[in-house]
C-alpha positions as CSV (number, residue, x, y, z in Angstrom):
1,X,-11.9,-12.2,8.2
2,X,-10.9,-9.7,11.3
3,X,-11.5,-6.5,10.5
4,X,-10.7,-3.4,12.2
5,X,-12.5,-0.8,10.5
6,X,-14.2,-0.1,6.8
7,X,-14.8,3.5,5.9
8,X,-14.5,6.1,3.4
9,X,-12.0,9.2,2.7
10,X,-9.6,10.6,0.2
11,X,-6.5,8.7,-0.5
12,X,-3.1,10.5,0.3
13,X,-0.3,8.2,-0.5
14,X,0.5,6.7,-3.9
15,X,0.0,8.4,-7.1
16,X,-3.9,7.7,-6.3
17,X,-3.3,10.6,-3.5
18,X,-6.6,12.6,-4.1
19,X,-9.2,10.0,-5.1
20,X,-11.8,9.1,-2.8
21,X,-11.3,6.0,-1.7
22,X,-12.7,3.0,0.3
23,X,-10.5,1.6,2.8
24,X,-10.7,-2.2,4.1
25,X,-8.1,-2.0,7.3
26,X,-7.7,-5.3,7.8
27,X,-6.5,-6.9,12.0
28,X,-3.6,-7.8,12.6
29,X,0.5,-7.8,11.8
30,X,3.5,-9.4,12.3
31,X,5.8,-6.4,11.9
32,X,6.7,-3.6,14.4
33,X,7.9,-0.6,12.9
34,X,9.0,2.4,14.9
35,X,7.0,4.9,13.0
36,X,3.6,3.0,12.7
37,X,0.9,5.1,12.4
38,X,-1.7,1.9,12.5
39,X,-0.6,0.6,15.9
40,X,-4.7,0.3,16.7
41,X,-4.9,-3.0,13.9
42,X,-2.2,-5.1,15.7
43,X,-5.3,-6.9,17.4
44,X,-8.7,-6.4,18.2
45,X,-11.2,-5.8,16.0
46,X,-14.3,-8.0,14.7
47,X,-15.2,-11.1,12.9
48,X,-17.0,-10.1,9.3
49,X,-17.7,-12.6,6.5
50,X,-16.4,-11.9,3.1
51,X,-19.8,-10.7,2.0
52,X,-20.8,-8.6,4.9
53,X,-17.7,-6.8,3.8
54,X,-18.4,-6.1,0.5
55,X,-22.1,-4.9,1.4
56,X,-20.2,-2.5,3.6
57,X,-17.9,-1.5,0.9
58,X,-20.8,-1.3,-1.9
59,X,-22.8,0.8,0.4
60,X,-19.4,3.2,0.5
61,X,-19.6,3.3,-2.8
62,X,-22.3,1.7,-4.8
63,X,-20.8,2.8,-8.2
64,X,-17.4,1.6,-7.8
65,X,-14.3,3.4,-7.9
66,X,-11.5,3.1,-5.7
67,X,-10.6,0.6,-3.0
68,X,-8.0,-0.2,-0.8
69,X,-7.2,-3.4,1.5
70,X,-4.9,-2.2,4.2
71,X,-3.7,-3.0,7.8
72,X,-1.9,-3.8,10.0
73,X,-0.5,-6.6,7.2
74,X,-3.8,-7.5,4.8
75,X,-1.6,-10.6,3.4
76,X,-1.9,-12.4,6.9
77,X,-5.6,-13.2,6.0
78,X,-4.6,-14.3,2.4
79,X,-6.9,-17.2,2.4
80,X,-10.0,-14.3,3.3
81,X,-8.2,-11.5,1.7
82,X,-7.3,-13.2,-2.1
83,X,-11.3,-14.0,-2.3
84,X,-12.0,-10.5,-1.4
85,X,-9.8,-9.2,-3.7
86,X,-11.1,-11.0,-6.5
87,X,-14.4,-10.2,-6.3
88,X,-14.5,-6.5,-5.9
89,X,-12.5,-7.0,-8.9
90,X,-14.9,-8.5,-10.4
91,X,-17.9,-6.3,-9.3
92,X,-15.6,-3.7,-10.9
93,X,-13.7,-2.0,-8.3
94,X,-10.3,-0.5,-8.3
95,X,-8.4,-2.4,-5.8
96,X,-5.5,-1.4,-4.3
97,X,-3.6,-3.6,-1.8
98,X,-1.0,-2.1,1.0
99,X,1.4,-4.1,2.1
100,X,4.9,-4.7,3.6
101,X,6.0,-7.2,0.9
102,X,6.9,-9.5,3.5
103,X,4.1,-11.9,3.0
104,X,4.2,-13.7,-0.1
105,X,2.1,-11.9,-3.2
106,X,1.9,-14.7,-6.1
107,X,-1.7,-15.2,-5.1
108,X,-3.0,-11.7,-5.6
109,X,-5.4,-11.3,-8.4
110,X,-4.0,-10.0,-11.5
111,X,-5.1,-6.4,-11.8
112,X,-5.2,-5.5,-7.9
113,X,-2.5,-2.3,-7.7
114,X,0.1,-4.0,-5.3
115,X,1.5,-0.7,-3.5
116,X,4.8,-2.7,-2.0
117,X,6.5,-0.9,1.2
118,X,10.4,-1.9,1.3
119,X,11.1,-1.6,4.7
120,X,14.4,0.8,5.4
121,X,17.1,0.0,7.8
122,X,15.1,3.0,10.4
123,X,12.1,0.9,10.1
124,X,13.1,-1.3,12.7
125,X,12.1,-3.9,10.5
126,X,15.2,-4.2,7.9
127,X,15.2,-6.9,5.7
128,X,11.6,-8.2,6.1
129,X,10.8,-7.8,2.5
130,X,10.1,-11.1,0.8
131,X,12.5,-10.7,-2.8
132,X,10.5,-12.9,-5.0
133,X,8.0,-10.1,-4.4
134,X,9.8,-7.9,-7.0
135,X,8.4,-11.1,-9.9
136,X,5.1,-10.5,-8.6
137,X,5.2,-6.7,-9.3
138,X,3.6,-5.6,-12.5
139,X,3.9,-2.3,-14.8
140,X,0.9,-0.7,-12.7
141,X,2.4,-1.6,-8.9
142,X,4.1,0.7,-6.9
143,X,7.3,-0.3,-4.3
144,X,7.5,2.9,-1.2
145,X,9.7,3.6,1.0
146,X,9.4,5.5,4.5
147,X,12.4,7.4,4.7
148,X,13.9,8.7,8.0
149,X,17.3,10.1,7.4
150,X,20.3,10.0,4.8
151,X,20.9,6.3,5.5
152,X,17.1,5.3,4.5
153,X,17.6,7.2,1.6
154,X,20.8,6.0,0.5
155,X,19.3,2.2,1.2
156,X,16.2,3.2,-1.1
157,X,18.1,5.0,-3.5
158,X,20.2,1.6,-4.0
159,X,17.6,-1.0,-4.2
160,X,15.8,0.9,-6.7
161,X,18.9,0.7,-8.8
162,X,19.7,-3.1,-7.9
163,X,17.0,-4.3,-8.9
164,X,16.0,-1.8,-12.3
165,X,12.8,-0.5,-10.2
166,X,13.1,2.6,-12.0
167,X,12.1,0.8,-15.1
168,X,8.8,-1.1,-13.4
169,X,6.8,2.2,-13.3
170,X,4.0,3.3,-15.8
171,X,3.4,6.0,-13.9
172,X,7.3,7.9,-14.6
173,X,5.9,10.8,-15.8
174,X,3.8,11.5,-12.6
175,X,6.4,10.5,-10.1
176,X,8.3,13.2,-12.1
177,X,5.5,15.7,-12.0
178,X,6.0,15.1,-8.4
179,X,9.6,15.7,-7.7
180,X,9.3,19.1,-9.7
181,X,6.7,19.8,-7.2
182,X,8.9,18.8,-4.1
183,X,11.7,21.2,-5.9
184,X,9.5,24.0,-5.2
185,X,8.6,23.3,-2.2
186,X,12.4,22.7,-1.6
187,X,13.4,26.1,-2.6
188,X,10.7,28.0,-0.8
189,X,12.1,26.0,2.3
190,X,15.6,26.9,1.5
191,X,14.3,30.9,0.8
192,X,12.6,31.2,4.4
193,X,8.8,31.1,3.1
């Protein structure tokens, strides 16, 4: 598979934010977003088989814990990346996978963490999300959004309630943990500190 970089750091999105974590960033993808912050994976990067990659990752990390295939778009490898997958599963990784949801996700294995981003109208890339996706989600994926502006919200805000996303989540009481915190940091905002 084409691999831009393997390496290991704390996780900061998802409610995994805070966990060390081993990310797999993954070449290549077929979306442009105007706020990409992984412009770098679009091409380049080198040629690893499936098992150099996990010796990388088990040298990371030789007693498991948290991993996560990223990109660019991980899914346009699926016939490297579902393998993968699988058998860090199996060797007893946590696996998260990052994607746009534009690339189908039937084929992941059950318990990878699909962490779904629903491209907003901002995005530049509106309507890209695959909707069969939303049958492939389980009670322990997450869907993001990238919000911009009002509109994004209001476009988030929606599908959530369209499609009874706020009833997916296992994890309610620590998004809610984490709008009290955003409160605070709200009002302090609002009272000049």
């Amino acid at each position: 598979m084409q691999i831009t970089e393997i390496y290991k750091s704390i996780q900061g999105e998802s409610t995994h934010a805070g966990l060390p974590c081993v990310f797999v960033r993954l070449t290549g993808c077929n979306l442009r977003c105007s706020w990409c912050d992984s412009e770098y994976t679009f091409t380049g990067g080198h040629r690893m088989a499936l098992d150099e990659v996990l010796e990388e990752v088990e040298r990371l990390s030789p007693d498991g814990g948290l991993v996560e295939i990223t990109g660019g778009e991980p899914m346009l490898q699926e016939r490297e990346v579902v393998p993968l997958m699988q058998r860090l599963l199996d060797a007893g990784y946590t696996v998260l996978l990052e994607t746009s949801g534009e690339r189908p996700l039937t084929r992941v294995p059950h318990g990878v963490i699909k962490i779904v981003d629903v491209k907003c109208p901002n995005s530049g890339e509106p309507d890209s999300f695959h909707m069969e996706n939303l049958e492939a989600l389980g009670l322990q994926d997450e869907v993001k959004f990238v919000l911009s502006d009002r509109t994004d919200y209001e476009f988030a805000r929606e599908f959530v309630v369209l499609h009874t996303l706020d009833q997916l989540s296992a994890r309610k009481r620590r998004v809610r943990e984490i709008v009290h915190i955003v409160s605070w940091i709200l009002g302090n905002w609002r009272n000049g500190c």
